[in-house]
Structures are given as structure tokens and as C-alpha cells.
N, CA, C and O atoms as a Tripos MOL2 file, in Angstrom:
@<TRIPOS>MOLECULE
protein
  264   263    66     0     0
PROTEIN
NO_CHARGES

@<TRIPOS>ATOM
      1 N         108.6550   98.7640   78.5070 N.3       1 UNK1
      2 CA        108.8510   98.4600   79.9140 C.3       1 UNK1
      3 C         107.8630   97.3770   80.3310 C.2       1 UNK1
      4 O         106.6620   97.3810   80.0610 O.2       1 UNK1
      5 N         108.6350   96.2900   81.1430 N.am      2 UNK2
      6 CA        107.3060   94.9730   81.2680 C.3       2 UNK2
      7 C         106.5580   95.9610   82.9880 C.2       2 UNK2
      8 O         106.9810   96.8310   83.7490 O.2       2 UNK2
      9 N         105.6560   95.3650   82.8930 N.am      3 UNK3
     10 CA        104.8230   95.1510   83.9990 C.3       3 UNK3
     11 C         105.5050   94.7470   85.1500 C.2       3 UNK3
     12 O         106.3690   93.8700   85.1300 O.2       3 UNK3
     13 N         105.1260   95.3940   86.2250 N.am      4 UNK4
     14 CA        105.6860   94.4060   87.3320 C.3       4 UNK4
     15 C         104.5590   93.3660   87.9060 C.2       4 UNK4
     16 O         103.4520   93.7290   87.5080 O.2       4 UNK4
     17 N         104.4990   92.3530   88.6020 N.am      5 UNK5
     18 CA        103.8650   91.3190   88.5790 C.3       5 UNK5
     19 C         103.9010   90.6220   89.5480 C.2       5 UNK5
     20 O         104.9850   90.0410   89.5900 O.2       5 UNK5
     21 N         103.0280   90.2830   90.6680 N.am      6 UNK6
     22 CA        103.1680   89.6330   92.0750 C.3       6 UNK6
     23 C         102.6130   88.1920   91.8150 C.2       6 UNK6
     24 O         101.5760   87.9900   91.1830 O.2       6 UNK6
     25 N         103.4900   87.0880   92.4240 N.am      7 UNK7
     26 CA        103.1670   85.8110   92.1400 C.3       7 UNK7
     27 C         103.8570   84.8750   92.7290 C.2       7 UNK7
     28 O         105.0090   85.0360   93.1320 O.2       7 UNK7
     29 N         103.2160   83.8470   92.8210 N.am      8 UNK8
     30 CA        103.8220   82.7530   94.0230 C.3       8 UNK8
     31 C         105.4920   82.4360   93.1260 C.2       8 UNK8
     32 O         105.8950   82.7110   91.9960 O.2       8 UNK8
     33 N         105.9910   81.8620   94.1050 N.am      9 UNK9
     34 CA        107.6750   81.2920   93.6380 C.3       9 UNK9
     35 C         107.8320   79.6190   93.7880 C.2       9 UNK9
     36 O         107.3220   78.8920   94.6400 O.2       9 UNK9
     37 N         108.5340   79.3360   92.8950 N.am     10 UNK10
     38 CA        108.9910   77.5430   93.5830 C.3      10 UNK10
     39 C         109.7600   77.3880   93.6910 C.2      10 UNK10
     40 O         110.0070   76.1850   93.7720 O.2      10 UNK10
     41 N         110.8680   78.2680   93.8010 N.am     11 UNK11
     42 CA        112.2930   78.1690   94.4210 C.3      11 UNK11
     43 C         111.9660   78.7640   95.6400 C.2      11 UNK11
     44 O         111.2460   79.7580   95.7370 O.2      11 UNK11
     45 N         112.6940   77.9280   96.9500 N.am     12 UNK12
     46 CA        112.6790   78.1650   97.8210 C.3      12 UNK12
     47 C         111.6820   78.8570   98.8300 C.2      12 UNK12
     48 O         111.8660   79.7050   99.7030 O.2      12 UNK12
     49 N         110.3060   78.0330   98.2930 N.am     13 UNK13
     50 CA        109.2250   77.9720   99.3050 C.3      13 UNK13
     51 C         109.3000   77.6410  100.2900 C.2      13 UNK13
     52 O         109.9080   76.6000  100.5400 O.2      13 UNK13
     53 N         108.5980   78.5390  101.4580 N.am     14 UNK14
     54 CA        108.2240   77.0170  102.4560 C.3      14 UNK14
     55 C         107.2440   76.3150  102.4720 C.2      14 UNK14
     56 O         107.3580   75.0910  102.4160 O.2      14 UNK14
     57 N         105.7700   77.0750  102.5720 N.am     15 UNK15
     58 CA        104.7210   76.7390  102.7810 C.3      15 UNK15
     59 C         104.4930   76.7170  100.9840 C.2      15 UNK15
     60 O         105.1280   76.0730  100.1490 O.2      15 UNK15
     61 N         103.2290   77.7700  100.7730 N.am     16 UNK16
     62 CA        103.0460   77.9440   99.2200 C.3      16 UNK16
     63 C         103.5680   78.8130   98.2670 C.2      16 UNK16
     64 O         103.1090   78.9190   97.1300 O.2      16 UNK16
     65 N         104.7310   79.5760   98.8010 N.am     17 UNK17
     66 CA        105.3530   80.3420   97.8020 C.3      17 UNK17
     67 C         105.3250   81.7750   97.7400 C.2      17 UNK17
     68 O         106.0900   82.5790   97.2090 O.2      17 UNK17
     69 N         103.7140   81.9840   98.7490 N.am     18 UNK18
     70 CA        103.6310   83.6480   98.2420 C.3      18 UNK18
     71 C         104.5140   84.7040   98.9340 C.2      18 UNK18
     72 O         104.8080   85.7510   98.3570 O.2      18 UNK18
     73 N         105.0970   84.2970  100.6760 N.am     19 UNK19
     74 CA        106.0850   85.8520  100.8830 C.3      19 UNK19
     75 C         106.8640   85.4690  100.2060 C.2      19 UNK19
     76 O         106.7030   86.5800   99.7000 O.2      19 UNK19
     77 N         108.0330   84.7300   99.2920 N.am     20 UNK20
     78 CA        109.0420   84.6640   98.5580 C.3      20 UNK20
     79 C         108.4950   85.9330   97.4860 C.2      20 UNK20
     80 O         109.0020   87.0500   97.3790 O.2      20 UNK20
     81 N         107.2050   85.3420   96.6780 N.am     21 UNK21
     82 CA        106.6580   86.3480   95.9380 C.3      21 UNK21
     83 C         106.4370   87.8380   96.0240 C.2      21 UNK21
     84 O         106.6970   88.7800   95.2770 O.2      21 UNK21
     85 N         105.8520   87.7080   97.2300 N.am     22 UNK22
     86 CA        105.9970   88.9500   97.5140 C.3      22 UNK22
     87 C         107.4610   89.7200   98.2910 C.2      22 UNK22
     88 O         107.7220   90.8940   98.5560 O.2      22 UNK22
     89 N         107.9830   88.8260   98.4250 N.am     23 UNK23
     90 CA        109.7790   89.5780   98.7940 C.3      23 UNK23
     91 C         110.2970   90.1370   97.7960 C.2      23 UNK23
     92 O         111.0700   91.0940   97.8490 O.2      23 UNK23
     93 N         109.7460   89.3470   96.3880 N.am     24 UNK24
     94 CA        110.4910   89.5640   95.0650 C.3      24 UNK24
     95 C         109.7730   91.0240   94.7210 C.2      24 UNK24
     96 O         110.2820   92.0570   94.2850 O.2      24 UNK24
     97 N         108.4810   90.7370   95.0600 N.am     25 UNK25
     98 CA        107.9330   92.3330   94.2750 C.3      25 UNK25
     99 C         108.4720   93.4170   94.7380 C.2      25 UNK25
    100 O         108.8100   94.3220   93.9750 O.2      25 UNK25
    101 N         108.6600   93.4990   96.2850 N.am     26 UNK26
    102 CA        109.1980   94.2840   96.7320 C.3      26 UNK26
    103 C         110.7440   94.7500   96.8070 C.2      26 UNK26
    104 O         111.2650   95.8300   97.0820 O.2      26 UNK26
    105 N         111.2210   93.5800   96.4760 N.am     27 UNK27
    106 CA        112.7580   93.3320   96.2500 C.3      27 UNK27
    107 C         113.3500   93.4550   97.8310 C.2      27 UNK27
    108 O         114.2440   94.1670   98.2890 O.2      27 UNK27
    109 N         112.8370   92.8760   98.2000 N.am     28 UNK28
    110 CA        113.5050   92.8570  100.3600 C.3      28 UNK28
    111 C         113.5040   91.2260  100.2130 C.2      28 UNK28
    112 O         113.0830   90.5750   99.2570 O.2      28 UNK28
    113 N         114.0490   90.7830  101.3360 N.am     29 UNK29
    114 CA        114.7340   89.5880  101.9740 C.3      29 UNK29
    115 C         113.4600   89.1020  102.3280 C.2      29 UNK29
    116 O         112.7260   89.7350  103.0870 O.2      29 UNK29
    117 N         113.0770   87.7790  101.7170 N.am     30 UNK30
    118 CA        111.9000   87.1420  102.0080 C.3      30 UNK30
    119 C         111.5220   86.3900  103.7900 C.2      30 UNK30
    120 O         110.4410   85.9750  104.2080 O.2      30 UNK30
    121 N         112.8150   86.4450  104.4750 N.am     31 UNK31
    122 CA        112.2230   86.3910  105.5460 C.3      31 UNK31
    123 C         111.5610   87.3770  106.4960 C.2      31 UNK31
    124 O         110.9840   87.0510  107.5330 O.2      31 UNK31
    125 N         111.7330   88.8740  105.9410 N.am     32 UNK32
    126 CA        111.6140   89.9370  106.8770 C.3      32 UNK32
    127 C         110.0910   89.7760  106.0090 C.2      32 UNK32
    128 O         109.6530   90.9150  105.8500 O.2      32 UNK32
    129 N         109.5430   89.1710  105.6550 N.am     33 UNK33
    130 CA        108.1700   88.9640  104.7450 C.3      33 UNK33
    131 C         107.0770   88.2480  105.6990 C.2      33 UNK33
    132 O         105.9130   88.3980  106.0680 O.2      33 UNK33
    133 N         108.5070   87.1160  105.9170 N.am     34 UNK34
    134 CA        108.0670   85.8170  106.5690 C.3      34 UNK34
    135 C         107.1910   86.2420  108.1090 C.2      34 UNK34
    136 O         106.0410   85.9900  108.4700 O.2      34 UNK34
    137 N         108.5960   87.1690  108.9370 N.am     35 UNK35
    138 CA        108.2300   87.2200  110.2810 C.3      35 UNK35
    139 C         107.0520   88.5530  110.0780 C.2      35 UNK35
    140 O         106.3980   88.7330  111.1050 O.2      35 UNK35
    141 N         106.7500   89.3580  109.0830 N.am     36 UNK36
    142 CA        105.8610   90.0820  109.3500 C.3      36 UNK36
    143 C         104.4100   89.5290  109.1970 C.2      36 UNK36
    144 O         103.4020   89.9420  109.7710 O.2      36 UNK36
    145 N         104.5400   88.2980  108.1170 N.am     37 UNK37
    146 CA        103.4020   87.5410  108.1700 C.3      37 UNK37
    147 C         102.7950   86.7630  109.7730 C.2      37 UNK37
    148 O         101.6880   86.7450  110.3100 O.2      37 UNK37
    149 N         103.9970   86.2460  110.1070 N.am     38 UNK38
    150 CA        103.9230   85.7460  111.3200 C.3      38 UNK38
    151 C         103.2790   86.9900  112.0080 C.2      38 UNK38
    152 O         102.1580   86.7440  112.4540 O.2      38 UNK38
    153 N         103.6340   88.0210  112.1630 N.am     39 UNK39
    154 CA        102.8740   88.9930  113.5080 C.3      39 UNK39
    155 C         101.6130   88.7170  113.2560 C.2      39 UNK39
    156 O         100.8760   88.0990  114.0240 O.2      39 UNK39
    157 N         101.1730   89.3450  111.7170 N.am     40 UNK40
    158 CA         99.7260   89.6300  111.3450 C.3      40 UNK40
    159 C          99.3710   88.1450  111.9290 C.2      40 UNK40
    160 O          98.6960   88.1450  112.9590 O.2      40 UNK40
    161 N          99.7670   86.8290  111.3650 N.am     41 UNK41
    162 CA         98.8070   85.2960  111.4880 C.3      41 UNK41
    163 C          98.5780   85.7810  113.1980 C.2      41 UNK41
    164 O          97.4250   85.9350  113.5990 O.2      41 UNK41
    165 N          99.8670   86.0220  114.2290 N.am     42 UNK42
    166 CA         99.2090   85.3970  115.8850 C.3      42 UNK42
    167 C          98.8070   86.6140  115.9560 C.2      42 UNK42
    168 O          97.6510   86.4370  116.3420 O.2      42 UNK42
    169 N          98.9890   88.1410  115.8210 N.am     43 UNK43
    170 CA         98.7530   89.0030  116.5280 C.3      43 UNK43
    171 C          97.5570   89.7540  116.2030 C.2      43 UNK43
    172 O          96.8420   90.2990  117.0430 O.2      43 UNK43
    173 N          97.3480   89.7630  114.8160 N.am     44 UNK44
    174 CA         95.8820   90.3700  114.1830 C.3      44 UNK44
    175 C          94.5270   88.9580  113.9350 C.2      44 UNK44
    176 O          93.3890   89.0410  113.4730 O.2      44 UNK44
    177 N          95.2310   87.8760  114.4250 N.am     45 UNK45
    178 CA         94.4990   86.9090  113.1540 C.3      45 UNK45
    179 C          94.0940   87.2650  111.8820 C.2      45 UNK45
    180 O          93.2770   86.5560  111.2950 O.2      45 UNK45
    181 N          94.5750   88.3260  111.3390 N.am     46 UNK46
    182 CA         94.1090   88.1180  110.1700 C.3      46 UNK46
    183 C          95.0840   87.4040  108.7560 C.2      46 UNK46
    184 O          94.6610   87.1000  107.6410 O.2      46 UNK46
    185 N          96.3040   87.3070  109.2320 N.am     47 UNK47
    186 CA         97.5140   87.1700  108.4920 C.3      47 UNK47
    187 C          97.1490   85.4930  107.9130 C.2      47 UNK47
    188 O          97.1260   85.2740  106.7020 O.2      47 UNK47
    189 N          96.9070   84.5070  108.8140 N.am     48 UNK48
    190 CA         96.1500   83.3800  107.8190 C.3      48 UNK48
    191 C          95.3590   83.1450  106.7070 C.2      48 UNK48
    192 O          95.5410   82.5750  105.6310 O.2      48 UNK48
    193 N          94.5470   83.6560  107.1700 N.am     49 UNK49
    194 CA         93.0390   84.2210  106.5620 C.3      49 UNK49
    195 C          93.6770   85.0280  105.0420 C.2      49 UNK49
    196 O          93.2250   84.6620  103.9580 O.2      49 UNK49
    197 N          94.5980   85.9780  105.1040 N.am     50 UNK50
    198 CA         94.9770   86.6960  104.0450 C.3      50 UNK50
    199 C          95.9100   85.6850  103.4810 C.2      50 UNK50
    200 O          95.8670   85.7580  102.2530 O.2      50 UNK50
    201 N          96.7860   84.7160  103.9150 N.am     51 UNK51
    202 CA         97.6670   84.2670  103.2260 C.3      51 UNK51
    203 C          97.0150   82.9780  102.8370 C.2      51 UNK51
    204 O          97.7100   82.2180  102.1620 O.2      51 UNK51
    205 N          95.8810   82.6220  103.1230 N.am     52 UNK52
    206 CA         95.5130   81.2570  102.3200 C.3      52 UNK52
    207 C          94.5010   81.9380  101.1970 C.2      52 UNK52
    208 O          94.0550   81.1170  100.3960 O.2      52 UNK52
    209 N          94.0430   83.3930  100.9990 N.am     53 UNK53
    210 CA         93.3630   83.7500  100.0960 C.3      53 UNK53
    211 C          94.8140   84.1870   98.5190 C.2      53 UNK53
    212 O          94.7060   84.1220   97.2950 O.2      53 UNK53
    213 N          95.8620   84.5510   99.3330 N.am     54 UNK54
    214 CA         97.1230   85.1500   98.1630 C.3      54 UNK54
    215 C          97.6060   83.7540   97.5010 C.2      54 UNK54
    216 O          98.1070   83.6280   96.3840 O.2      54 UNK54
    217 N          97.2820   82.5140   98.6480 N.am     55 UNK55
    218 CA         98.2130   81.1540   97.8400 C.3      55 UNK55
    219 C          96.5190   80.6830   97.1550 C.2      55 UNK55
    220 O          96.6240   79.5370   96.7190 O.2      55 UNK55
    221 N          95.8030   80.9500   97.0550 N.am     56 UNK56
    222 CA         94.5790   80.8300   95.9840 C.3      56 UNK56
    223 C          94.7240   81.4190   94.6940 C.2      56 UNK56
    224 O          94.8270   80.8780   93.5930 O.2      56 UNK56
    225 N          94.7150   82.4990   94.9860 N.am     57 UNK57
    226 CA         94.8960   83.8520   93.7400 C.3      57 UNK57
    227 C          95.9310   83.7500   92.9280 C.2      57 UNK57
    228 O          95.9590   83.5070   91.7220 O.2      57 UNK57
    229 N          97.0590   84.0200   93.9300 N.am     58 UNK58
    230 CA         98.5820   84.7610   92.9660 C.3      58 UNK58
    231 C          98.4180   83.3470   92.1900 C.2      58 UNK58
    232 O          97.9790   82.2350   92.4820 O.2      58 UNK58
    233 N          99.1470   84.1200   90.7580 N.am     59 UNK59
    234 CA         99.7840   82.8850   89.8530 C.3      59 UNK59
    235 C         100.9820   82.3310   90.2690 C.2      59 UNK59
    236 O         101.6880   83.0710   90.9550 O.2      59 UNK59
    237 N         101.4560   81.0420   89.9900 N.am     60 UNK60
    238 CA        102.4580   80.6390   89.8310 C.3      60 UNK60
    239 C         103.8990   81.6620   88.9790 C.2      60 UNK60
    240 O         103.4720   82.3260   88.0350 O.2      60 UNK60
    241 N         105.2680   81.7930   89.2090 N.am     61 UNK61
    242 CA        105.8760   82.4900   88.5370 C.3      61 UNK61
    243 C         106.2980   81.8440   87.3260 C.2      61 UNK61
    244 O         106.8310   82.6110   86.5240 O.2      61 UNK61
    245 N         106.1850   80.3730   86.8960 N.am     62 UNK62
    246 CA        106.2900   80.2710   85.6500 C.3      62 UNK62
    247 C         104.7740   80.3660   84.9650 C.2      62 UNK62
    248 O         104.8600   80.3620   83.7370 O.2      62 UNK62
    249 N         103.5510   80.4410   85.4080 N.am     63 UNK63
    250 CA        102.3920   80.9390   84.2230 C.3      63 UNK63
    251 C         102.7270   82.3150   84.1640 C.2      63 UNK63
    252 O         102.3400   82.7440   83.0770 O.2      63 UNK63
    253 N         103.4180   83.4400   85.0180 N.am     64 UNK64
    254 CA        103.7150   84.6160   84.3990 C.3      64 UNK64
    255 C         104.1570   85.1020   83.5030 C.2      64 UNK64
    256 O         104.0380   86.1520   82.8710 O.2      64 UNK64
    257 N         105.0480   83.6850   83.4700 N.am     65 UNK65
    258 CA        106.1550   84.4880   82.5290 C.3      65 UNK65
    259 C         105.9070   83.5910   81.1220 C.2      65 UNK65
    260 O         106.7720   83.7690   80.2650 O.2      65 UNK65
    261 N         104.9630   82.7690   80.8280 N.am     66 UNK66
    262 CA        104.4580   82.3430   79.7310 C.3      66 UNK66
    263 C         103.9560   83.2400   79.0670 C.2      66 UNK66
    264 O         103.4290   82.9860   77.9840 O.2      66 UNK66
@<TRIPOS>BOND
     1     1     2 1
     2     2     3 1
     3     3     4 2
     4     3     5 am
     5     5     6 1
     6     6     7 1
     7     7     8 2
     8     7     9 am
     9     9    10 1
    10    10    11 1
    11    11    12 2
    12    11    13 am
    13    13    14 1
    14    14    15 1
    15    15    16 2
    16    15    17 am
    17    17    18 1
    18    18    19 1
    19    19    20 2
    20    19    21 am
    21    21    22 1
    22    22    23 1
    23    23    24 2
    24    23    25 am
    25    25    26 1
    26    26    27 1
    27    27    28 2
    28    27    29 am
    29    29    30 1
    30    30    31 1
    31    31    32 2
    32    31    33 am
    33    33    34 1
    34    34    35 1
    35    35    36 2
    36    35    37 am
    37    37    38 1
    38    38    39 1
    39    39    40 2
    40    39    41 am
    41    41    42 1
    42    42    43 1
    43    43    44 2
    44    43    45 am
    45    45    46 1
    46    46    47 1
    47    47    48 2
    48    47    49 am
    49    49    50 1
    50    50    51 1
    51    51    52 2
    52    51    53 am
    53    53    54 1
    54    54    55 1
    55    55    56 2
    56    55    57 am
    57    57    58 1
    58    58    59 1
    59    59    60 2
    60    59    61 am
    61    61    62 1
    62    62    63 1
    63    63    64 2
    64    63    65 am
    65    65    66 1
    66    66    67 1
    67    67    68 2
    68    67    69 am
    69    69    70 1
    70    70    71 1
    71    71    72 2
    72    71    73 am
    73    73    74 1
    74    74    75 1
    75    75    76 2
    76    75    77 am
    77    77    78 1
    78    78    79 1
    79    79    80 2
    80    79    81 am
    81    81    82 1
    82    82    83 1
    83    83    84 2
    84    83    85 am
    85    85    86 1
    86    86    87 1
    87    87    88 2
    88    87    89 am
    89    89    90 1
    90    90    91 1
    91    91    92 2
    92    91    93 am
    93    93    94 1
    94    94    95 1
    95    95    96 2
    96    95    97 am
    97    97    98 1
    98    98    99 1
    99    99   100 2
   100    99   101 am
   101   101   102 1
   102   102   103 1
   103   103   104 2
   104   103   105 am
   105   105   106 1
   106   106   107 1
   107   107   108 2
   108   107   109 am
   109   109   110 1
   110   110   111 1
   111   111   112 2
   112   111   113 am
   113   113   114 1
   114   114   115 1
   115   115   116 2
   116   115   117 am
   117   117   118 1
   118   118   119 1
   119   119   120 2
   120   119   121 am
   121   121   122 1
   122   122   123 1
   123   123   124 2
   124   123   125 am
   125   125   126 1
   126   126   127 1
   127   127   128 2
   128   127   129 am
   129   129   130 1
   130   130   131 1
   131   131   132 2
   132   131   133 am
   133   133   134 1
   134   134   135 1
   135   135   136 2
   136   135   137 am
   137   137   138 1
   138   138   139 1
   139   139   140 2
   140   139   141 am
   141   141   142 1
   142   142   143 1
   143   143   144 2
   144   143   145 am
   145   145   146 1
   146   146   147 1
   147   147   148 2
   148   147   149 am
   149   149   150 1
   150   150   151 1
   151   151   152 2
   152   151   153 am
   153   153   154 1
   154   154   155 1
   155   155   156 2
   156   155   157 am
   157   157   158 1
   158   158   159 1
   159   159   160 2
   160   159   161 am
   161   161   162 1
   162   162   163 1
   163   163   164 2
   164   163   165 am
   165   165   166 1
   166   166   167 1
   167   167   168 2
   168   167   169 am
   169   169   170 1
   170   170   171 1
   171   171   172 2
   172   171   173 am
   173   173   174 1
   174   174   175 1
   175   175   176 2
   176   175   177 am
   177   177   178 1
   178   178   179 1
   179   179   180 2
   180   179   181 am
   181   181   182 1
   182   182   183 1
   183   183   184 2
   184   183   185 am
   185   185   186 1
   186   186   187 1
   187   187   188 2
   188   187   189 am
   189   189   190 1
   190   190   191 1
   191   191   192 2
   192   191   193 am
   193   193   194 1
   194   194   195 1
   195   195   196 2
   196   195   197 am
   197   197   198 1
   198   198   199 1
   199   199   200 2
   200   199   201 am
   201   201   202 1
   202   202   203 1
   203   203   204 2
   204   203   205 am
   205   205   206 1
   206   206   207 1
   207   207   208 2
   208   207   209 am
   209   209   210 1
   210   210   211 1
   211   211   212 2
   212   211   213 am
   213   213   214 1
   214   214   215 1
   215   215   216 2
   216   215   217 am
   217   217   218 1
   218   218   219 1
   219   219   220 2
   220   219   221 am
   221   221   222 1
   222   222   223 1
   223   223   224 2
   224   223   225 am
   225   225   226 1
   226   226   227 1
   227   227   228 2
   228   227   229 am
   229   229   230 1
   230   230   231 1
   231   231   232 2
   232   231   233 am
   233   233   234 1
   234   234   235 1
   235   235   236 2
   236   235   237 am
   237   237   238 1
   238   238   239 1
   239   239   240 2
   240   239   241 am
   241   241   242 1
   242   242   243 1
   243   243   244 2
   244   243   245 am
   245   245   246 1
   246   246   247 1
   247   247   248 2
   248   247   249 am
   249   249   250 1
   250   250   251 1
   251   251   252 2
   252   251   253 am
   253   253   254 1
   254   254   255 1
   255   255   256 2
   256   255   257 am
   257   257   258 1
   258   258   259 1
   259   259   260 2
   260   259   261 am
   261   261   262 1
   262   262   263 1
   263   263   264 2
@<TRIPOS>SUBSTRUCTURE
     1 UNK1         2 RESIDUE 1 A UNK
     2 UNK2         6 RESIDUE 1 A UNK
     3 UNK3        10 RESIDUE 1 A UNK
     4 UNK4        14 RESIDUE 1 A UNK
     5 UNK5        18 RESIDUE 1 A UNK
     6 UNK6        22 RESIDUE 1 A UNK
     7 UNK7        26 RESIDUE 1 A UNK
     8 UNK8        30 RESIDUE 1 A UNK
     9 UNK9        34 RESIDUE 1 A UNK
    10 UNK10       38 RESIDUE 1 A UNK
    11 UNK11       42 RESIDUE 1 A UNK
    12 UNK12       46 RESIDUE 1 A UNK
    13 UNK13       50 RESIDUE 1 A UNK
    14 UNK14       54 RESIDUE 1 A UNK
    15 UNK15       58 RESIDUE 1 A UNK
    16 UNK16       62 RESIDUE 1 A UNK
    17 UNK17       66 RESIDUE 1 A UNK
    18 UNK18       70 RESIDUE 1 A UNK
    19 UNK19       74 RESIDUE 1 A UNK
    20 UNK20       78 RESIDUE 1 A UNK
    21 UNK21       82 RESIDUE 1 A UNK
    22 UNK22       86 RESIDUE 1 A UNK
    23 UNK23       90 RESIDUE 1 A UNK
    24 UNK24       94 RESIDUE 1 A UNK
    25 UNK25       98 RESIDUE 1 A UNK
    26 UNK26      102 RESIDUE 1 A UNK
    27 UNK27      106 RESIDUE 1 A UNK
    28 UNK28      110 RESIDUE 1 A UNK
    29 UNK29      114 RESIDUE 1 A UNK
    30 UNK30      118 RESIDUE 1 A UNK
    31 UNK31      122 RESIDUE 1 A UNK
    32 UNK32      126 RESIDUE 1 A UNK
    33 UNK33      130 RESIDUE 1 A UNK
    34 UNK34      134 RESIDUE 1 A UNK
    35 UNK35      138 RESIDUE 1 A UNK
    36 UNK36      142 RESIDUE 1 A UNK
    37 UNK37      146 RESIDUE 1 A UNK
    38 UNK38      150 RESIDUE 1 A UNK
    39 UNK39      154 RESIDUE 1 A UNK
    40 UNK40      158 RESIDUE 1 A UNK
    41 UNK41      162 RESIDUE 1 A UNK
    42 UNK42      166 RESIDUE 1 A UNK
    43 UNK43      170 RESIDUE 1 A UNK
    44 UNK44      174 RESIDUE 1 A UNK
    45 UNK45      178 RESIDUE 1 A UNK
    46 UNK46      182 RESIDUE 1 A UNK
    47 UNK47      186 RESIDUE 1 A UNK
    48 UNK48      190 RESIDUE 1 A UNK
    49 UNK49      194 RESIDUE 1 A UNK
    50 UNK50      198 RESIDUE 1 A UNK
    51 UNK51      202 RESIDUE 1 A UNK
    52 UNK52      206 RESIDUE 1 A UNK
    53 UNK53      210 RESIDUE 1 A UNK
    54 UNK54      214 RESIDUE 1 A UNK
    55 UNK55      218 RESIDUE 1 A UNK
    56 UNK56      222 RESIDUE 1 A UNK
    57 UNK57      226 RESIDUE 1 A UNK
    58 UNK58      230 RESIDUE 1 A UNK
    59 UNK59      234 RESIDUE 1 A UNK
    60 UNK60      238 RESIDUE 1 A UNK
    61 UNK61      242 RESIDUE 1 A UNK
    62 UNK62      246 RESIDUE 1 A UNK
    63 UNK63      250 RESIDUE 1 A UNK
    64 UNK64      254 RESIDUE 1 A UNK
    65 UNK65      258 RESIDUE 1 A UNK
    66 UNK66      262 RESIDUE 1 A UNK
């Protein structure tokens, strides 16, 4: 059984890839990703802050799968 594995996407990014990524891990519709990011960025501030640390980190999905 492989691993499951969270990681940016380059199909159909907008910004850097990671809610696509993380839509995939979860297997949900990457915009319901999108607008929850959006609450956290205006409503917590923290949703920026977390999403420019995940487009640092996560790998790309083709070094994963190398």
C-alpha cells in the first residue's frame, strides 16, 4: 500500500498549487479549499501566514512521485 502524500499541484493552480494539493489529499473539490482558505487569510489572519509557509514546504507533485 503506497503512502498517502500532501503536495503542491501544477495542473490547475492559481496562486502556488497547495489547496489543489491539499483538495487532492483530501479528495474534495479544490475550491471549497480555496474559499476556506480565504476565511482563515481575512477572518483569522492567519490563513496567509500558513499558506506562504505550505507553498515553502510541500513538495512539488512530480518530486513525489520520483
Amino acid at each position: 500500500m503506497e503512502a498517502k502524500r500532501i503536495y503542491k499541484i501544477d495542473e490547475g493552480k492559481k496562486l502556488a498549487g497547495v489547496c489543489g494539493g491539499v483538495a487532492e489529499y483530501f479528495n474534495i473539490d479544490p475550491t471549497i479549499v480555496r474559499v476556506l482558505w480565504a476565511v482563515l487569510a481575512f477572518g483569522c489572519g492567519t490563513g496567509l501566514l500558513l499558506y506562504i509557509i505550505c507553498a515553502i514546504v510541500f513538495p512539488h507533485k512530480y518530486e513525489v512521485i520520483k
